[in-house]
Every structure is written in C-alpha cells, then in structure tokens.
C-alpha positions as CSV (number, residue, x, y, z in Angstrom):
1,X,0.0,0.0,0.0
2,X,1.4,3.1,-0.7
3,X,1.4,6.5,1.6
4,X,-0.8,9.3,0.1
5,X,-0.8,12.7,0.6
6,X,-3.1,16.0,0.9
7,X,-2.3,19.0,-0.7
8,X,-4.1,22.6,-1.9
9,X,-2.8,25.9,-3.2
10,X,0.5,24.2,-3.0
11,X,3.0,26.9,-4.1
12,X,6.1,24.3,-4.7
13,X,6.8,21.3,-4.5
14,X,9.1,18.5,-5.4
15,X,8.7,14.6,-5.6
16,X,11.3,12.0,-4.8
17,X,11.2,8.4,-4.9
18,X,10.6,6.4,-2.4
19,X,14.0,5.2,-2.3
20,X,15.3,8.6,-2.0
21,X,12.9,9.9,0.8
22,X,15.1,10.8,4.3
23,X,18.3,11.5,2.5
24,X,18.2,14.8,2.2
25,X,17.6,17.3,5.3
26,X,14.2,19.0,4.2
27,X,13.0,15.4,3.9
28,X,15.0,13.7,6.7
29,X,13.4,16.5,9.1
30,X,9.8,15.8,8.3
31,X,8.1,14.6,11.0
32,X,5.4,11.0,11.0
33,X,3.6,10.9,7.6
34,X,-0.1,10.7,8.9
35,X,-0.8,8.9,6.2
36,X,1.4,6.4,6.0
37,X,0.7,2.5,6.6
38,X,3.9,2.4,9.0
39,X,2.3,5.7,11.1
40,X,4.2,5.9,14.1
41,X,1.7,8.0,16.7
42,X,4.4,7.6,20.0
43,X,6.8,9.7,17.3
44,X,4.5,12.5,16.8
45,X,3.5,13.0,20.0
46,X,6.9,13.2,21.4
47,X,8.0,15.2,18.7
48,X,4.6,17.8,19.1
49,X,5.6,17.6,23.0
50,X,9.2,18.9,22.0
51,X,6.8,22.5,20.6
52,X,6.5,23.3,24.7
53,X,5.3,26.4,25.0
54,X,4.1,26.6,21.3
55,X,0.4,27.1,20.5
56,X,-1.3,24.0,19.2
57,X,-2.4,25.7,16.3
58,X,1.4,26.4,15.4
59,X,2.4,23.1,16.0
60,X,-0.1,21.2,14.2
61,X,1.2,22.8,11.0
62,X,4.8,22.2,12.1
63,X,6.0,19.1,9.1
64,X,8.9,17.7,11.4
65,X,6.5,17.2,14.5
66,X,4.1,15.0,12.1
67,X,3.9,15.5,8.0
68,X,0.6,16.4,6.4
69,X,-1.7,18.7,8.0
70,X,-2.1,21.9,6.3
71,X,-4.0,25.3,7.4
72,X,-8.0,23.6,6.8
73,X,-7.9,20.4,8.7
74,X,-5.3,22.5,11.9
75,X,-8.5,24.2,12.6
76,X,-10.6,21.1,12.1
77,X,-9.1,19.0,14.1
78,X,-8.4,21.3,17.0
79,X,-12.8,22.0,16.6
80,X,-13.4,17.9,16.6
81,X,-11.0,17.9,19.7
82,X,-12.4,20.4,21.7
83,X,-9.0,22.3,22.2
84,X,-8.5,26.1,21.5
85,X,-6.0,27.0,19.0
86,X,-4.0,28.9,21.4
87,X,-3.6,26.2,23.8
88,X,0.1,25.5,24.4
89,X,1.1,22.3,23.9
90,X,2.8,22.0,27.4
91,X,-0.6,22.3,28.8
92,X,-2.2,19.3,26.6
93,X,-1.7,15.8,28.1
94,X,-0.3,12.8,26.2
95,X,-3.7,11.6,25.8
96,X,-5.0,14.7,24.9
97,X,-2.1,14.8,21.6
98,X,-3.1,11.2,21.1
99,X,-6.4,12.3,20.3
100,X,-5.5,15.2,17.8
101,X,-3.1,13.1,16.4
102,X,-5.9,10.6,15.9
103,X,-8.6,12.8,14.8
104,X,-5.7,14.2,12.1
105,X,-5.3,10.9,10.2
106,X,-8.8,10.0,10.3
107,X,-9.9,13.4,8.6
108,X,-7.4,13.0,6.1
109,X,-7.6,9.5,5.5
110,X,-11.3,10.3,5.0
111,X,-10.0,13.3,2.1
112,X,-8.0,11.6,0.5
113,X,-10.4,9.7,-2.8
114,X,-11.0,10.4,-6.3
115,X,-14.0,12.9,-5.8
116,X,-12.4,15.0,-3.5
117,X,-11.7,17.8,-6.0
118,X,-15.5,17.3,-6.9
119,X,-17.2,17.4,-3.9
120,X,-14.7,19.4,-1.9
121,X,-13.0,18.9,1.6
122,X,-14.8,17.9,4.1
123,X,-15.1,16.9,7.7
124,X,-18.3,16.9,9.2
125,X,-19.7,13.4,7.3
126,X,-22.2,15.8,5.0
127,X,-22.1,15.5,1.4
128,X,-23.2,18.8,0.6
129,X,-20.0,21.2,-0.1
130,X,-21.5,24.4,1.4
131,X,-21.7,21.8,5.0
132,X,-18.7,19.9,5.0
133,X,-16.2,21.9,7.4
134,X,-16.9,22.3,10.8
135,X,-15.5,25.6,11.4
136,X,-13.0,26.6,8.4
137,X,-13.8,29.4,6.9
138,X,-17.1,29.8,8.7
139,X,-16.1,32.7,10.8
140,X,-19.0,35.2,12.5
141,X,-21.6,31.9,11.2
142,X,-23.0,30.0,14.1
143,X,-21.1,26.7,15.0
144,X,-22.8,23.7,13.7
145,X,-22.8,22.2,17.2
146,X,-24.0,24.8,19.4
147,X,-24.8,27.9,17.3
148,X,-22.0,30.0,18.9
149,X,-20.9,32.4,16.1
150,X,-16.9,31.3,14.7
151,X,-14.2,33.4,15.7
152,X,-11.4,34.1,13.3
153,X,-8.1,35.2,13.7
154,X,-4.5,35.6,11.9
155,X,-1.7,33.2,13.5
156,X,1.8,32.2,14.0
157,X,4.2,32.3,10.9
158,X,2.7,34.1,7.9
159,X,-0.3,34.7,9.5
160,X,-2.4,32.0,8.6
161,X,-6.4,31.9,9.2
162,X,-7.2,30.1,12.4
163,X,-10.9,29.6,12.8
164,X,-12.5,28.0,16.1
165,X,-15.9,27.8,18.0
166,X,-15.4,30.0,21.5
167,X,-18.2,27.5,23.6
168,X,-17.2,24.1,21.9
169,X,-13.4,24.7,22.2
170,X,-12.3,26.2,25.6
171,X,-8.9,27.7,26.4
C-alpha cells in the first residue's frame, strides 16, 4: 500500500522516490507521515511535545513534529478535539495529543479519494459542499454544534487563518 498525501494551493513542490525519501535534510526532518501505513503516533506525540510552550495551532502545522496537516484540517481537528487554538502544547496531556493526532489521520484519511476535488473537503460526514467543514472558513456563522458564532483570527508564521468555536473549544 502506498502512503498518500493532501495538498491545496500548494505553491512548490518537489517529488522523490521512495527510495530517496530521508536522505536529504528538508526530507530527513519531516516529522510521521499521517498517512502512511507504518504511522508511528508515539513519534509524533513526542516530537509535538518537543513544541512546549508553542500554540497548538502552530504546532499542528509544524511538518517535522508530524507530516501532512495543512491550514484547513489545523482548525478542524483542533474543533473535533475540543481544544483552543491557542492552547500551548505544554498544557495538553499525552492523551489529549493522542487524540489530535488521531482525529488528524482520520480526517485526512477520509480526504483523500477520487472525488475529492468534486465534492470538496470535508469533515463533518455531510455531502453537501456548502456543509462539509466544521468551522474553516465559517467565521461570524453559528457553529454547527451549538450555534456560537466562529471566531477568526491571523496566527503564528505568515499569518495564517485560524478559525475555532469560543463555547465548543475552551482555552
């Protein structure tokens, strides 16, 4: 079985082959590929615990704690796991982590098929495109859980949209 891979709006990027992949530094750095068949969970939570003091939200999207979440499913899977972006990682326990970690590859696992392009991303098990995030994207519209508007907000390195229900997920 080979390891797949979620991408959008990717600016650059380069392929190796599989034989070549963790010889080079940008590659040897990369953290667990979620995705892959050999997924080693123990790895990525040890290497998200080495972020500290780090908001989750940063973390998430760090590629050498764990390879292949991207800006959408960081604030999908922090919604699903009930934990506030700016949580620090310090203050998450082990099972806590676990759980992102598990939610992550499941919601990407779940992305990654033929119709995705079709029918969009999607996280919330409903086919229709304008329902299927949770929270991305959805900021000031009531949470699909508990009708608490989203908030938004610009994070971490370059700013990226971070997007999060205030009631569902607590600080």
């Amino acid at each position: 079985m080979q390891a797949a891979s979620v991408g959008f709006n990717i600016v650059d990027a380069e392929f190796e082959a599989a034989s070549a992949v963790g010889t080079r530094d940008a590659i040897a750095d990369l953290g667990p590929d979620l995705l892959a068949p050999g997924f080693d969970a123990a790895e990525a939570i040890r290497r998200l615990r080495e972020r500290g003091a780090v908001p989750i939200a940063e973390a998430l999207l760090d590629q050498r704690a764990l390879a292949g979440i991207g800006n959408v499913f960081k604030s999908e899977v922090l919604f699903e796991g009930g934990v506030h972006p700016e949580t620090r990682v310090d203050a998450l326990s082990d099972a806590r982590l676990a759980g992102l970690v598990d939610i992550a590859r499941r919601q990407l696992a779940a992305n990654v098929v033929e119709t995705m392009p079709r029918f969009g991303r999607r996280t919330t098990g409903r086919m229709a495109i304008a329902e299927g995030l949770w929270v991305y994207g959805r900021g000031g519209r009531p949470c699909r859980r508990c009708g608490t508007p989203i908030t938004f907000a610009r994070q971490g390195l370059g700013a990226r949209p971070t997007y999060w229900c205030p009631r569902c997920q607590t600080a």
